[in-house]
N, C-alpha and C positions, 0 to 999 in steps of 0.2 A: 190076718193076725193083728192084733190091737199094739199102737205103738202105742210108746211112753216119751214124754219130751219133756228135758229137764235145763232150766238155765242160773247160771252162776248169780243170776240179778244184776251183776255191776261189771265194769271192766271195758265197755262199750265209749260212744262218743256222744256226748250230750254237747249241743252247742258249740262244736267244733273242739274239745279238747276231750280228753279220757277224763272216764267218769271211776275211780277206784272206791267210791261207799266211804262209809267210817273208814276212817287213817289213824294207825298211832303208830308211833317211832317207829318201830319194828317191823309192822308189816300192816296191810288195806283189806278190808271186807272182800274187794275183790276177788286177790291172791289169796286167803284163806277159801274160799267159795268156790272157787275153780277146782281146786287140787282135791275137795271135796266131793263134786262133781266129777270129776275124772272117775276117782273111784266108784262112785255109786254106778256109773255108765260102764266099768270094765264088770261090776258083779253082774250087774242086771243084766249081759251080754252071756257072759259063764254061766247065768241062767235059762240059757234062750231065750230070752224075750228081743224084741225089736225097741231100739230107743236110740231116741235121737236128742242129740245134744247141741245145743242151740252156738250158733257161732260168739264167740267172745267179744269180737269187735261191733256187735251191732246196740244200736240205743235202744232203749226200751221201746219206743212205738216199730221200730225196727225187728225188735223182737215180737212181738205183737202180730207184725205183719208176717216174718217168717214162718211163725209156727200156725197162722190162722191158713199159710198156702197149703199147709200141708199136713193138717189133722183131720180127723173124722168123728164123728158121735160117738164113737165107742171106745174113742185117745184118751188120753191124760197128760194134763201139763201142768208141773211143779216149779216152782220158782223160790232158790234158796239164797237167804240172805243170813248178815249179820246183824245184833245193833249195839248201837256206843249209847251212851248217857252219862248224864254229869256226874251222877250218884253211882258208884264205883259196883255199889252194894245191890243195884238192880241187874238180874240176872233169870237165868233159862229159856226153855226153850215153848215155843207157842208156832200156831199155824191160822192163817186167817183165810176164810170162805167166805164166798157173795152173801150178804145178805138177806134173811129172810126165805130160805133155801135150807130147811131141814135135811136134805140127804145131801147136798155136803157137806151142812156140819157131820153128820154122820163120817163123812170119809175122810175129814179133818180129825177130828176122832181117831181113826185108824192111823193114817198116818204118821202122828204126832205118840201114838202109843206104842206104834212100833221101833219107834227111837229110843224111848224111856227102854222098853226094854232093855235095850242093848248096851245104853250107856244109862243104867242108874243114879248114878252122880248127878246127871242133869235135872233141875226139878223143872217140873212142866207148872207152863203158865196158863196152861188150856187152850180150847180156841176160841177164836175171836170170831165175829164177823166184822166183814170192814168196816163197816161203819164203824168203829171202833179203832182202826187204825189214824194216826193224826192228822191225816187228809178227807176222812170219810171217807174213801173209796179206793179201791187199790185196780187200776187198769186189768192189771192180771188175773184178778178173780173173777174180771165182768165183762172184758173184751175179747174170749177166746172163743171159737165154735166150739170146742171141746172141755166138757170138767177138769177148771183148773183148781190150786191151789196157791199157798205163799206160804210160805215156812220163813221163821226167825229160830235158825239154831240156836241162838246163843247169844250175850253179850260180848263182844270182844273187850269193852269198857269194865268187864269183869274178870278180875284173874284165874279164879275158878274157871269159869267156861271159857275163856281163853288159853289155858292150859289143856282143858279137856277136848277142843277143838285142835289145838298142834298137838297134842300127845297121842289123843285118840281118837283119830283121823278114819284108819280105819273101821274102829267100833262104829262110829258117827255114819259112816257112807255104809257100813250094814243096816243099820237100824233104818236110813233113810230106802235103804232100796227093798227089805221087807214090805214097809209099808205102802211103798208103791208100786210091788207086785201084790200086794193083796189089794191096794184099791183099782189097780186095774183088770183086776178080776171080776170083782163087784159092779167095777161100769162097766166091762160086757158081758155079764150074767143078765144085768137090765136093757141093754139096747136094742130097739128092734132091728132084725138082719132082715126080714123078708124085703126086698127091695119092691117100693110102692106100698108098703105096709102104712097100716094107719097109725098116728101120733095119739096117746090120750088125753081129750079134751077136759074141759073146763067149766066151769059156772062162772060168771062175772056178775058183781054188784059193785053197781056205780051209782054214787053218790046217795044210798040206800034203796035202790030198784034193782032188778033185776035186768043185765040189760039183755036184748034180744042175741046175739051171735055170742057165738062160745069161744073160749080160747084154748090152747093146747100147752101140751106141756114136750119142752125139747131139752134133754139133757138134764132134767130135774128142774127146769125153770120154766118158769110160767110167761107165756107167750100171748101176747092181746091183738085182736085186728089193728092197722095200722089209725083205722078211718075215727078209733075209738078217742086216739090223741088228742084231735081237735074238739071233742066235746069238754075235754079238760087242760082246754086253752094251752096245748101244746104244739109248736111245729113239728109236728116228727120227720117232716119231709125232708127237712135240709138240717136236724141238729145232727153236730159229727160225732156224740158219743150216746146214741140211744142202738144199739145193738139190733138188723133185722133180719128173716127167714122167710123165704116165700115156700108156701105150701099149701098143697090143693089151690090153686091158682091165686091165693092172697098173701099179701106181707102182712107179718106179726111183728110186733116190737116188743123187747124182753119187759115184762112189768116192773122190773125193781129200777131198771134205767129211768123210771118215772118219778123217782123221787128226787132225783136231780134239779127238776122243774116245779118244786113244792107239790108234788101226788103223794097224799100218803099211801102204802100199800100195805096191805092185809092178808091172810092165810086165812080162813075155816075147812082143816083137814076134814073134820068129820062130815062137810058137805061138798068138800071139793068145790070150792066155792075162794075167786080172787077178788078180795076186797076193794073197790080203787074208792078214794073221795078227792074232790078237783080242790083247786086253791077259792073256787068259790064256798066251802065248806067251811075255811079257816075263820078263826075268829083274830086275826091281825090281817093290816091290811097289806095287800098283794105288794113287793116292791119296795116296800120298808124296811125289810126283813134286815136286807145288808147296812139298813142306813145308820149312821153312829146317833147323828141328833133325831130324837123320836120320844116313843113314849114305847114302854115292854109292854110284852104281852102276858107275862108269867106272875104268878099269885106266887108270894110269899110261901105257902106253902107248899105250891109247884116245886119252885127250886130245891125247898131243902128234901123234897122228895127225892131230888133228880139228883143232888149233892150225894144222897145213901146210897144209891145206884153205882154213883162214880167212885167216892170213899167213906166208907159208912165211919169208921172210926173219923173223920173229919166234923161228923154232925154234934158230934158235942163239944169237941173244941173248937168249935168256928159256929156255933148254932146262933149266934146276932149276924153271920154273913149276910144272908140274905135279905135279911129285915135293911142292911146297912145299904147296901146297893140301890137297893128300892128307895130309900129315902135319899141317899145321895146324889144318886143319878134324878131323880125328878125336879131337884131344886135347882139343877144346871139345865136339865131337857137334854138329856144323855139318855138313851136305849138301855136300862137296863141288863138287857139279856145279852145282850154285845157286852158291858164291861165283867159282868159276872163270868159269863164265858171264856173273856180273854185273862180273867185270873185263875181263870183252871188251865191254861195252856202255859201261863208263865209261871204256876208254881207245880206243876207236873202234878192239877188236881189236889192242890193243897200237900203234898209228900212233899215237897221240895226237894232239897237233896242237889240243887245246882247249885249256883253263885247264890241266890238270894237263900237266908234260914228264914223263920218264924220269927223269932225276935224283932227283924225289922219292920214288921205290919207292910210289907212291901209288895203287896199284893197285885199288882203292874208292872214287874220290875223294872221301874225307875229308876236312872243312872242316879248318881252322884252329883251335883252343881257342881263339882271339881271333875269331875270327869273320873274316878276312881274306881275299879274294878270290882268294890264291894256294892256297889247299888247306894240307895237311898234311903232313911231308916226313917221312920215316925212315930212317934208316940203313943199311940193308938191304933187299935183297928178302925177305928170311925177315919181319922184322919189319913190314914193310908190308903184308906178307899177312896177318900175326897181324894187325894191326890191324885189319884187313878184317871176318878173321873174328869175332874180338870185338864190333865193331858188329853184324854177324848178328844175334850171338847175343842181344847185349842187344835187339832187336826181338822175336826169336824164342824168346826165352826169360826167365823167371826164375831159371834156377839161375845160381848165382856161377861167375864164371871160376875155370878150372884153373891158369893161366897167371898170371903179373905183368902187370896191366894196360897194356897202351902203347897201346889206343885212346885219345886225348885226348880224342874227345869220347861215351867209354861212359857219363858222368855224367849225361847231356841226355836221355837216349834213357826214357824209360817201360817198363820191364820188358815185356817178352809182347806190348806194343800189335799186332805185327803178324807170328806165326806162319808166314803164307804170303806165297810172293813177292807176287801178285798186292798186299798190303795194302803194300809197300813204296812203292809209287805215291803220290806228292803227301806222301812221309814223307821217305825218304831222297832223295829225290829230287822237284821239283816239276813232272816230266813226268808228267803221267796215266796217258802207254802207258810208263813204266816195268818195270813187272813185266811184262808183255805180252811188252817187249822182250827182259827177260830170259829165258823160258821159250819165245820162239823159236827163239833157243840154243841152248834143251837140247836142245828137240825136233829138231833139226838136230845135234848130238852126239850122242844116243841113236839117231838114225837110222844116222849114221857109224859107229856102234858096233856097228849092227845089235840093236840093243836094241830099237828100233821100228819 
């Protein structure tokens, strides 16, 4: 019999203390998440099915590990969250699947529709794939042996669905366990039972050839010889998050885990045919990618390609963005696509809707030279950018500005402390996945661009 394993997301120990998710007065993503899960686990039981609910107190790679002891090809595991946000007015409900992975967006799909059902009130945000989520990658959708998922019920930061999650608690843990009796049906309608049965293979084209060894498909994802890594300058031997399976006497490693290490990956359904191009295909150089002081790699009209992607209504109210970046960041020797990037992470993709408005051209949100809770304000879009980049620069550099200073706060910053985005984290910002967030971006720009 096919189990189903379902976990609250939060509640657990990160870093030696409890991890409760968004917090407001009242009550934690956790405690709303659990008591939701309870229910879904007492319906899906009253249903006969087999489901297991993951313990509370354990951390995320903890969870990871418990549910990878004890699932199988033909399991499911859900993972239900809440989210906060600064902007009161962002709300519903969304599910996010591995990327690149048409049947589970497929069962993302279901899932997510069989909640709408039940609670109407909720509007759905669709789904995502993670790469879309603001880390790029969601552990749970890419580190399970079994088709996982991630579900965002709701915004607790929203009164609507804050109400709708404590009032109708029940509706909510229906709708969630329909849909996870129907997709677990679906993934074992498809799973091979004969034990020793064969997996369905693959085509591989690598770097525009075809290469000799085929690859299989496990659980809707595409699976590549391990030996294929190194032709596209990867360790796969000892990196600890590229996913492996040995079958018919060889390891495969999951293909989308390759994008991690600049592989672009690719789909042709109609020839069943997995795309790979190495970092020697790119047209920027290898190693750069993270570095603040550099030169982009993205054409003017790349971005504002990739800008309509993200928020199409932003393209005519912001359509000199791009152009400005480009010409800002090159007069300092500032990376482009790092500062562009990180003003879609500080203004939630141009929505704004946090601390900083539009009005202030605050497009890096830059504190205050007094220190004040409203940010920094400039004059301009030109000049808000320039600010931008100037803070970069002072992180990422010790050479003197080209330009008349208008960062107010380039005086604070430590020459050089932090070169690569990644060290922007808990500097410019006291979000840890900071840089994370940022270099999700790109990799989702470079992709758009066909650069990755």
């Amino acid at each position: 019999m096919a189990q189903i394993f379902i976990s609250a997301g939060h509640g657990g120990f990160e870093n030696g203390v409890v991890d409760p998710g968004a917090t407001l007065p009242s009550t934690t993503e956790a405690a709303e998440m659990i008591q939701i899960r309870d229910l879904v686990v007492a319906e899906l039981r009253s249903r006969n099915l087999s489901v297991l609910s993951v313990p509370d107190d354990l951390s995320a790679a903890q969870t990871l590990a418990w549910i990878n002891a004890r699932c199988r090809p033909e399991d499911v595991a859900l993972e239900i969250h809440a989210g906060a946000f600064s902007d009161p007015s962002v709300r519903g409900s969304t599910v996010f699947y591995i990327a690149k992975n048409d049947v589970r967006r497929t069962h993302a799909e279901l899932v997510v529709l069989a909640l709408l059902r039940r609670v109407t009130q909720l509007p759905s945000r669709g789904v995502k794939p993670d790469t879309e989520s603001p880390t790029g990658m969601l552990a749970f959708c890419r580190n399970l042996g079994c088709p996982s998922l991630l579900m965002e019920v709701g915004f607790l930061s929203n009164p609507q669905d804050l109400a709708i999650i404590q009032r109708q608690r029940r509706d909510v843990a229906l709708g969630i366990a329909d849909g996870l009796a129907s997709w677990s049906r679906a993934v074992g309608s498809g799973t091979p039972t004969v034990p020793g049965g064969t997996l369905p293979e693959i085509r591989i084209n690598l770097n525009g050839g075809i290469y000799p060894e085929t690859g299989i498909i496990v659980n809707s994802n595409a699976f590549v010889p391990i030996d294929l890594a190194d032709l596209l300058g990867v360790d796969a031997a000892t990196a600890p998050n590229i996913n492996r399976v040995r079958y018919a006497n060889v390891v495969y490693i999951k293909a989308v885990d390759l994008q991690n290490y600049n592989v672009s990956v690719g789909w042709d359904a109609a020839s069943r045919t997995l795309r790979l191009r190495s970092r020697t295909g790119m047209q920027f150089c290898p190693g750069a990618m993270d570095r603040i002081m550099g030169i982009g790699s993205t054409s003017e009209v790349q971005i504002t390609l990739f800008l309509k992607n993200v928020n199409e209504a932003a393209v005519n109210t912001y359509r000199d963005l791009p152009k400005l970046y480009r010409e800002e960041a090159a007069i300092e020797g500032v990376n482009h696509d790092i500062a562009f990037c990180q003003m879609l992470v500080e203004t939630n993709s141009l929505n704004f809707g946090g601390s900083l408005n539009p009005a202030q051209n605050n497009f890096g949100g830059i504190g205050s030279p007094t220190g004040g809770m409203e940010g920094a304000s400039f004059p301009s879009a030109r000049v808000g950018v320039r600010a931008q980049i100037q803070h970069l620069k002072a992180y990422g550099s010790v050479d003197p500005l080209v330009q008349r200073q208008v960062d107010p706060r380039f005086g604070f910053v430590v020459r050089g402390v932090a070169p690569l985005v990644e060290q922007l984290s808990g500097r410019w910002s006291a979000d840890q996945e900071y840089g994370r967030k940022i270099a999700a971006f790109m990799r989702r720009l470079y992709e758009s661009a066909g650069l990755l």
